[in-house]
TORVO-295191 format. One record per residue (C-alpha): x, y, z; residue in three letters; residue number from 0. Coordinates in Angstrom, 1 decimal. Last residue first. Layout:
REM TORVO-295191
<nunu xx="X" yy="Y" zz="Z" r="Ala" k="NUM"/>
...
***
This chain:
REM TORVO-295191
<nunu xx="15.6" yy="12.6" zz="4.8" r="Unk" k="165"/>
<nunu xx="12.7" yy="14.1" zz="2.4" r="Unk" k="164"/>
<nunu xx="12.6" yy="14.5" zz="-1.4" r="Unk" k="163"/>
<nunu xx="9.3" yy="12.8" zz="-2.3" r="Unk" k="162"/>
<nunu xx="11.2" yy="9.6" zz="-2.6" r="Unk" k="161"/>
<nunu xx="12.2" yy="10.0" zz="1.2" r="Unk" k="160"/>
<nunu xx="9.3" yy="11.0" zz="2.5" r="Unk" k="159"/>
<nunu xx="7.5" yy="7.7" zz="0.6" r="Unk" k="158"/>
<nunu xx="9.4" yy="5.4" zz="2.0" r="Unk" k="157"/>
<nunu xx="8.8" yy="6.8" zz="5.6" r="Unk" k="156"/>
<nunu xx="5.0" yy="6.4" zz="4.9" r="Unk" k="155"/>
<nunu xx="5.7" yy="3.0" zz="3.1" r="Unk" k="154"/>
<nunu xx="7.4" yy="2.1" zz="6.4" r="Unk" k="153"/>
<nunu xx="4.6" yy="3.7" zz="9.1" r="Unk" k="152"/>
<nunu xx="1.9" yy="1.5" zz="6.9" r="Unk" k="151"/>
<nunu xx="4.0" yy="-1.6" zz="7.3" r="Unk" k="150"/>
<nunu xx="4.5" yy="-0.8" zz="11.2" r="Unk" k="149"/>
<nunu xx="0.5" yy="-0.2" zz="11.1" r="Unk" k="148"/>
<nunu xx="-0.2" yy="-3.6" zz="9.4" r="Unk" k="147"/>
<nunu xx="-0.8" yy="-5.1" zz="6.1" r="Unk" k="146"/>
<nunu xx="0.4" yy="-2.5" zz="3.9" r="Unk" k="145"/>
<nunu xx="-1.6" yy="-1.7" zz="0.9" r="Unk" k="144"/>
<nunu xx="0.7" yy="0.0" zz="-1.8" r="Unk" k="143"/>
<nunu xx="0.7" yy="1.7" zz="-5.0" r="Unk" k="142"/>
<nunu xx="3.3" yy="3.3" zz="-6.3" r="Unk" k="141"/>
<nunu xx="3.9" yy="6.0" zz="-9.3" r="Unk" k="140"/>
<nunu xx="6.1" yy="5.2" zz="-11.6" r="Unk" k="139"/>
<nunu xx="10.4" yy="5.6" zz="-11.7" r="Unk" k="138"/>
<nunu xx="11.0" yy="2.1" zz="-10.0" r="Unk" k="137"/>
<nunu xx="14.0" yy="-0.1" zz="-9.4" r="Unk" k="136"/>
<nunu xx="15.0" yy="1.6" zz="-6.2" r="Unk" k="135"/>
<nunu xx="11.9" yy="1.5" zz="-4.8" r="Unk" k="134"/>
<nunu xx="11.2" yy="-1.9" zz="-5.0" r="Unk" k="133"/>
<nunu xx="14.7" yy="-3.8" zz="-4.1" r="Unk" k="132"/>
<nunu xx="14.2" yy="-1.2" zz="-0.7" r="Unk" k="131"/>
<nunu xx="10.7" yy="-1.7" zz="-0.1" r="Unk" k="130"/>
<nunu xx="11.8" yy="-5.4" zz="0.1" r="Unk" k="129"/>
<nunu xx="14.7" yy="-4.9" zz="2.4" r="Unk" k="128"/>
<nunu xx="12.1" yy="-3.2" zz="4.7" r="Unk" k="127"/>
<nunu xx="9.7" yy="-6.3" zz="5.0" r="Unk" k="126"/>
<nunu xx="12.4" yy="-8.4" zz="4.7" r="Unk" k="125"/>
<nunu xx="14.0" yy="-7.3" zz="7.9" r="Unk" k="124"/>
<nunu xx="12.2" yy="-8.5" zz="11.3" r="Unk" k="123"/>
<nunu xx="11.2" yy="-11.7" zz="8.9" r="Unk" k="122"/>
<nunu xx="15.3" yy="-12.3" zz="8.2" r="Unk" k="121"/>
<nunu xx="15.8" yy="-13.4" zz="4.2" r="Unk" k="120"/>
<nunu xx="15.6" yy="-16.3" zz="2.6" r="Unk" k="119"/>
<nunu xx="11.9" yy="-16.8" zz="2.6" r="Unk" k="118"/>
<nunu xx="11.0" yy="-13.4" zz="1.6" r="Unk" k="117"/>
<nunu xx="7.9" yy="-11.7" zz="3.6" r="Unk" k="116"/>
<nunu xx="4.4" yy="-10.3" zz="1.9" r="Unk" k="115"/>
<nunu xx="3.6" yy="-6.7" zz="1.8" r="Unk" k="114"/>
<nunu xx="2.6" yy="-7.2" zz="-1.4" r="Unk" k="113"/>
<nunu xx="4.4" yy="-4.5" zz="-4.2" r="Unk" k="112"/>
<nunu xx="2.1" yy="-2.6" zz="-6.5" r="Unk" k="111"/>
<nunu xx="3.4" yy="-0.6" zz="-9.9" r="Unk" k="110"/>
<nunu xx="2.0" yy="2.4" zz="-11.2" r="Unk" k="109"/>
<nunu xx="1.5" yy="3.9" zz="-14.5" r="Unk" k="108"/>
<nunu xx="1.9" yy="0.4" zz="-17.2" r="Unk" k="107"/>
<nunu xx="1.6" yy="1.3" zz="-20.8" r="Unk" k="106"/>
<nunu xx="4.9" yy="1.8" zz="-21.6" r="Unk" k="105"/>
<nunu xx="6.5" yy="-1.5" zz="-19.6" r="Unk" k="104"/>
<nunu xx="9.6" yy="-0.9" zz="-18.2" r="Unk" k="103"/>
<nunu xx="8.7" yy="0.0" zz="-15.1" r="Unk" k="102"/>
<nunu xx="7.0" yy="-3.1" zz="-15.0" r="Unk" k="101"/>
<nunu xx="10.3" yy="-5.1" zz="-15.8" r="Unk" k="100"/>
<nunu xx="12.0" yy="-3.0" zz="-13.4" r="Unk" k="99"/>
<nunu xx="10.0" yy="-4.0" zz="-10.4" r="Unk" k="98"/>
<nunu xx="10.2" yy="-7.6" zz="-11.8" r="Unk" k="97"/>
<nunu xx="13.9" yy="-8.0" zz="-11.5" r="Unk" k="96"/>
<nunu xx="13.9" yy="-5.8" zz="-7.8" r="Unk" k="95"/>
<nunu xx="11.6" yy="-8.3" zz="-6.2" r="Unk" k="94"/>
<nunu xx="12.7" yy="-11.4" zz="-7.9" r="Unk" k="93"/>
<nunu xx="15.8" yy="-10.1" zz="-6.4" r="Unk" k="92"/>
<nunu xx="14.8" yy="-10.7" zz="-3.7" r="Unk" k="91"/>
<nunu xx="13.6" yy="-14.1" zz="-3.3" r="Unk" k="90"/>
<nunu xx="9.8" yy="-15.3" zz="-4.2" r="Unk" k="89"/>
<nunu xx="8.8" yy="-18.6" zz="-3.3" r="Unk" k="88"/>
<nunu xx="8.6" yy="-21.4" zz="-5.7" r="Unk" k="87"/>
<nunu xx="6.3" yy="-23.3" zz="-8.2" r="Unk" k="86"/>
<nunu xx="8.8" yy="-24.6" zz="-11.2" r="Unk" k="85"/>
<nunu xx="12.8" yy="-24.5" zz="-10.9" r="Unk" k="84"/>
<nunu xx="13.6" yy="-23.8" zz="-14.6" r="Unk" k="83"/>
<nunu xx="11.1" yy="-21.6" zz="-15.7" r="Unk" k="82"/>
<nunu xx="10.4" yy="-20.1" zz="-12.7" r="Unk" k="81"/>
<nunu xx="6.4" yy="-19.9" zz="-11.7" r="Unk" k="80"/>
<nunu xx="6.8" yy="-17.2" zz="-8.7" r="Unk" k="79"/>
<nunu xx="4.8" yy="-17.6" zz="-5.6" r="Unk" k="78"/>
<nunu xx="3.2" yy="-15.1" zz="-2.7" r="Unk" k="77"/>
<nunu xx="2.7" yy="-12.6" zz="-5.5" r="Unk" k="76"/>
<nunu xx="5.4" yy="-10.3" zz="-7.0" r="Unk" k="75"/>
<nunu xx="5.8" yy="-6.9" zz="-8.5" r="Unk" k="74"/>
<nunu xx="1.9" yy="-6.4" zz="-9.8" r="Unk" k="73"/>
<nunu xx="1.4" yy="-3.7" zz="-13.0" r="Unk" k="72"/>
<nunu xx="-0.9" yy="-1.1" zz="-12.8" r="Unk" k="71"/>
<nunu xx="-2.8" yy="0.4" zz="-15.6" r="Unk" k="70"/>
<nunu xx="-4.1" yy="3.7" zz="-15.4" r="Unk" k="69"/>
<nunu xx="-7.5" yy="5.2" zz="-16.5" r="Unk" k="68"/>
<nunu xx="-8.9" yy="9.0" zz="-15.9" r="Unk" k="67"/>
<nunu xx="-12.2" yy="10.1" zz="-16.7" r="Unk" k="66"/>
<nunu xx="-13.3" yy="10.0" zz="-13.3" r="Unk" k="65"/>
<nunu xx="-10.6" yy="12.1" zz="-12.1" r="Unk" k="64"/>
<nunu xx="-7.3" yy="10.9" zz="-10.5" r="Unk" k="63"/>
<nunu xx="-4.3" yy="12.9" zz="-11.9" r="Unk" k="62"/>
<nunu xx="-1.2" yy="11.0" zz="-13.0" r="Unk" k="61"/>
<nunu xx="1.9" yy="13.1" zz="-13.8" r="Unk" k="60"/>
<nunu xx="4.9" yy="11.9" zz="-15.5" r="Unk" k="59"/>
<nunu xx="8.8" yy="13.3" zz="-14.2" r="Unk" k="58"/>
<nunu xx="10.5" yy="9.9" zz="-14.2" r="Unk" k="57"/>
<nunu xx="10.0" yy="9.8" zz="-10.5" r="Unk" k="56"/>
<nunu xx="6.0" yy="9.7" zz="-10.3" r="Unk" k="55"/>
<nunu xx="4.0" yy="12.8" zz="-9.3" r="Unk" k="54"/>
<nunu xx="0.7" yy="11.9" zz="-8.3" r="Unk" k="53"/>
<nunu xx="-2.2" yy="14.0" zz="-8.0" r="Unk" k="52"/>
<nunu xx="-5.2" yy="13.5" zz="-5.7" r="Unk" k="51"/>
<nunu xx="-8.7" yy="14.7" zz="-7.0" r="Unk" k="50"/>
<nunu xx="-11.2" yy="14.7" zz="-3.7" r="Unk" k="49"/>
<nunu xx="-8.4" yy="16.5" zz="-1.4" r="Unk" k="48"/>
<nunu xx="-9.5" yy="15.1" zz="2.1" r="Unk" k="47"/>
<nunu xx="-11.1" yy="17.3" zz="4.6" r="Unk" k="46"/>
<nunu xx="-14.3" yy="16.9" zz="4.1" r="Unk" k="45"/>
<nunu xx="-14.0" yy="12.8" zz="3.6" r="Unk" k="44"/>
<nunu xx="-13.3" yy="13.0" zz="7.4" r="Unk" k="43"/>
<nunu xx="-15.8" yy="14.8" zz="8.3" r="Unk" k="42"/>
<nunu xx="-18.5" yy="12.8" zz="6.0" r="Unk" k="41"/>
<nunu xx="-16.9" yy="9.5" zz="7.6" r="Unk" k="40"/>
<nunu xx="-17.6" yy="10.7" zz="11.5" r="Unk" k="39"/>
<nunu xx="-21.2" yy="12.0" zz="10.1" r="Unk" k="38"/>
<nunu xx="-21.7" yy="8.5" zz="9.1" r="Unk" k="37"/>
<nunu xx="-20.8" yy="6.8" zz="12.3" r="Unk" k="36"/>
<nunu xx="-17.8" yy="4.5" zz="12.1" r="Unk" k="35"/>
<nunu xx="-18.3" yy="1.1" zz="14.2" r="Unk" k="34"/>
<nunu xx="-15.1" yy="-0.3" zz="14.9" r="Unk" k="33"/>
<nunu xx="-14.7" yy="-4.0" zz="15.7" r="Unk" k="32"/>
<nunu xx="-11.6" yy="-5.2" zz="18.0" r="Unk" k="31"/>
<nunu xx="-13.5" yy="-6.7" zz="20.9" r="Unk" k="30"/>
<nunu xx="-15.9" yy="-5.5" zz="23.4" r="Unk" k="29"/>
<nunu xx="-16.9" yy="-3.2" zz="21.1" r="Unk" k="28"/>
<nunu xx="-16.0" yy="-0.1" zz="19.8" r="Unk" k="27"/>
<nunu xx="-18.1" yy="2.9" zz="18.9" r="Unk" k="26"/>
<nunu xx="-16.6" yy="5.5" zz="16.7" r="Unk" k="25"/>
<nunu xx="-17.0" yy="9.1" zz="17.8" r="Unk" k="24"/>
<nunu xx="-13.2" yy="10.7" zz="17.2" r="Unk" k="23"/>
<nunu xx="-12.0" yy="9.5" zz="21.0" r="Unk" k="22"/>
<nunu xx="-13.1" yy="6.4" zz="19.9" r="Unk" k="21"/>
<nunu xx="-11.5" yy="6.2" zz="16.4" r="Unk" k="20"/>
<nunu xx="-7.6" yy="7.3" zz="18.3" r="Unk" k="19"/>
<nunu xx="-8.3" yy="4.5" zz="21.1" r="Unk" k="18"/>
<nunu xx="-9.0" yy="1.7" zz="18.2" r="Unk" k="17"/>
<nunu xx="-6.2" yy="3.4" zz="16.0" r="Unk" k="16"/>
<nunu xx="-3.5" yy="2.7" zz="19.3" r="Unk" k="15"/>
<nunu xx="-5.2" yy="-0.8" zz="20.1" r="Unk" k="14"/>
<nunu xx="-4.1" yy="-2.0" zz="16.6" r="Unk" k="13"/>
<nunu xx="-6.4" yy="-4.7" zz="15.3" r="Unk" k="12"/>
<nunu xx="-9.2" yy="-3.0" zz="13.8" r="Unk" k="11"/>
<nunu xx="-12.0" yy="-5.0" zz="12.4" r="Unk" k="10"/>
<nunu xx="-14.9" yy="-2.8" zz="10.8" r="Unk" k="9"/>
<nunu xx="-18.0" yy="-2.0" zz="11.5" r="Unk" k="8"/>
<nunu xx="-21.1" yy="-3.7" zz="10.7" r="Unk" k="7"/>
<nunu xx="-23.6" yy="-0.9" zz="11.6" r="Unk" k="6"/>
<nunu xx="-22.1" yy="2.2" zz="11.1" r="Unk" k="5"/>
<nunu xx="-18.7" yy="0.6" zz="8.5" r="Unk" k="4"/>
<nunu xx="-21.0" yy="-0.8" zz="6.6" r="Unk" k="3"/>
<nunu xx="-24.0" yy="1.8" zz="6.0" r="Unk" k="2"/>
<nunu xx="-21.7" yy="4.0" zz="4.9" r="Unk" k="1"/>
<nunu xx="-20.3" yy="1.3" zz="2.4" r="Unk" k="0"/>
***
């Protein structure tokens, strides 16, 4: 992986990170690729806290050591088999409907929600009114890849909030 991110690099879209990675030591190219120089990744690593700790909503902790294994369950993917309509898109409150459903679930730890938009609903919104569905039909721990800086920046604010914030 090292040896990746030096002499591959990585694709970074947003200009802001590209700027932010420079002035840190990365290289970038003409383009949008990143190179990350291994002494860059062994500072950063440095000052991250190697065994995280979740705290989920309904009061269970879930540490991250190497002996440690959790099941995660999947809200939604880009297309819901319905019983009654066949192959579809997801709507909302597939969203919230399966968020519960994993939560109910006693083996199942965390639950991961796509960043992917709803059909029926507004693309400037869906994005948010999906968190939204998720959130509030959860009590485990969440797992999340946004697709984009804005996404990242909502599950960030999201994740204020749960944790007790405004």
């Amino acid at each position: 992986a090292l040896e990746v991110l030096e002499k591959a690099g990585v694709r970074v879209e947003e200009n802001h990170l590209r700027d932010q990675m420079k002035t840190r030591g990365a290289e970038i190219d003409a383009g949008d690729r990143v190179r990350i120089p291994r002494a860059l990744v062994a500072e950063c690593l440095s000052t991250v806290h190697r065994a995280p700790i979740l705290r989920c909503v309904n009061g269970k902790t879930l540490t991250h050591r190497v002996a440690d294994r959790y099941y995660h369950s999947l809200v939604t993917d880009p297309y819901i088999i319905d019983f009654r309509e066949g192959i579809r898109r997801p709507r909302l409150e597939d969203i919230a409907r399966h968020t519960r459903l994993g939560d109910a679930l006693p083996l199942v730890d965390a639950i991961h929600l796509m960043d992917d938009t709803i059909p029926d609903l507004a693309p400037h919104t869906s994005e948010l009114r999906c968190l939204a569905a998720f959130v509030a039909n959860t009590t485990t721990a969440y797992h999340c890849a946004p697709g984009s800086l804005e996404g990242t920046r909502y599950w960030i604010e999201i994740s204020e909030i749960m944790a007790g914030g405004s």
